[in-house]
N, C-alpha and C positions, 0 to 999 in steps of 0.2 A: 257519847255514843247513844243513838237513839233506835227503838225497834218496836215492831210490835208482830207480835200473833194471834192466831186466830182461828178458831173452831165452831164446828155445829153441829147440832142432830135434829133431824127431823124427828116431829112427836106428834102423835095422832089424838091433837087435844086442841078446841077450840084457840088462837091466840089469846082471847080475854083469861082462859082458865089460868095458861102459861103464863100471863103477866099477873096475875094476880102472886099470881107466888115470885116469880123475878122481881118483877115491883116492889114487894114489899118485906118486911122481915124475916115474912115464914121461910126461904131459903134458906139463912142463917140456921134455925130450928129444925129445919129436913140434913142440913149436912152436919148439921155438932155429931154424931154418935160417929161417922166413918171420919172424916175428917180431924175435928176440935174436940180439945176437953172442954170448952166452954166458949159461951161469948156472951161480954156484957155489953148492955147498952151504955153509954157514961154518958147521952148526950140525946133528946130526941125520941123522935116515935118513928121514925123511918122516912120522913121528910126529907130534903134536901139540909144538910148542915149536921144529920144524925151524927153521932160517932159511937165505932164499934170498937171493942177493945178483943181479939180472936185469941186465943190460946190453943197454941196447938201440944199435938199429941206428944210422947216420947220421941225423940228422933226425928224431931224436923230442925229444921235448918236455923230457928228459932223458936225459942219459949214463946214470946207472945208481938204484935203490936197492933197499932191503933188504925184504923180508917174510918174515911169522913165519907158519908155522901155528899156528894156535889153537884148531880145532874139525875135530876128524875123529869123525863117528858113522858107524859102519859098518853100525848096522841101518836109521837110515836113507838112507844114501849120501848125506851130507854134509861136504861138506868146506870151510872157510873161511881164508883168507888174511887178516893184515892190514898192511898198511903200519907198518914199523917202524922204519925209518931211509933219510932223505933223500926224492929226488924229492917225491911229493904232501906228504909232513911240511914240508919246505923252504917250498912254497908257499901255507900256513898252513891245510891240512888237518886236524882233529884227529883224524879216522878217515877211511879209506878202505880199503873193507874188498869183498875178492872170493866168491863163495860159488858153489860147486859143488854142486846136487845133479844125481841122476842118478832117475829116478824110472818105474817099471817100466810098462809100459803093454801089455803081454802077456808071452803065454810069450818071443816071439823079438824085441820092440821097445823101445822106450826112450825116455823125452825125457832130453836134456841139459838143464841148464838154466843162466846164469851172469846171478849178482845182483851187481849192486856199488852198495854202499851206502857214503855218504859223510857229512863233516859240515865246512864251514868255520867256519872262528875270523871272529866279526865285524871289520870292516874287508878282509876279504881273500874278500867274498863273489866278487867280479867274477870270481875265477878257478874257477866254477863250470863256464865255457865251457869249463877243460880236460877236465871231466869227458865221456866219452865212453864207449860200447858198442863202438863199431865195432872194437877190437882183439879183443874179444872173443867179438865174436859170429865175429871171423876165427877161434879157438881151437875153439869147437864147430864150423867148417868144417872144419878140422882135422885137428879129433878122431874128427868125424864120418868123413870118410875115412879115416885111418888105422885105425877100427873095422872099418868095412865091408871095405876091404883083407885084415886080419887075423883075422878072425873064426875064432871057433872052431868055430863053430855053421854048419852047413848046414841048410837049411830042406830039407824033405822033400818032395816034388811030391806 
């Protein structure tokens, strides 16, 4: 069974600002406090081939697992995550796979965007139900604020 979904918010922050943070690790470091107890890096500086080790809070659906970057385009401001060891793999996922773009919508705005696209192994469709957005459309909330907070960019009256 394969699917995917898909979310966005419009942010009032140059693209280049947005991708600097989508692009690179500092998302991980903006969402640990609501999200994660922690995330270690086990592999990498944020490159294509990183790997992330997430540990989530009390009460998620799992203790911890691994993702690999695997796809960072910088002209187009894209970035993709995939599931590479434990959690969704454990639960007979074959992919589970997260995507970041960032995609320019004038001089000073932007949308976010996070696609997470999946695939279960026959017999283990049922756990389709754990597939969810909701963590992640909390991430472009986020990100969202943490942009606008930090912006580099003043709009001009």
């Amino acid at each position: 069974m394969h699917g995917v979904l898909s979310s966005e918010v419009t942010v009032n922050v140059p693209a280049c600002e947005a991708w600097d943070l989508y692009g690179t690790l500092k998302l991980a470091n903006v969402v640990i406090p609501e999200f994660f107890s922690a995330i270690d890096v086990l592999k990498g500086d944020g490159e294509v081939g990183t790997v992330l080790k997430l540990f989530f809070n009390p009460g998620a659906l799992f203790y911890a697992f691994e993702e690999t970057i695997v796809t960072i385009d910088e002209k187009k401001m894209i970035k993709e995550t995939d599931a590479s060891k434990g959690g969704y793999l454990d639960m007979g996922f074959n992919l589970y796979r997260i995507r970041y773009d960032v995609i320019p919508k004038g001089k000073h705005s932007c949308i976010t965007r996070v696609t997470l696209e999946y695939d279960l192994k026959e017999g283990w469709i049922s756990n389709a139900q754990y597939v969810s957005l909701v963590p992640f459309i909390g991430f472009l909330r986020v990100g969202s604020n943490y942009l606008i907070a930090n912006t580099k960019h003043t709009p001009s009256a």
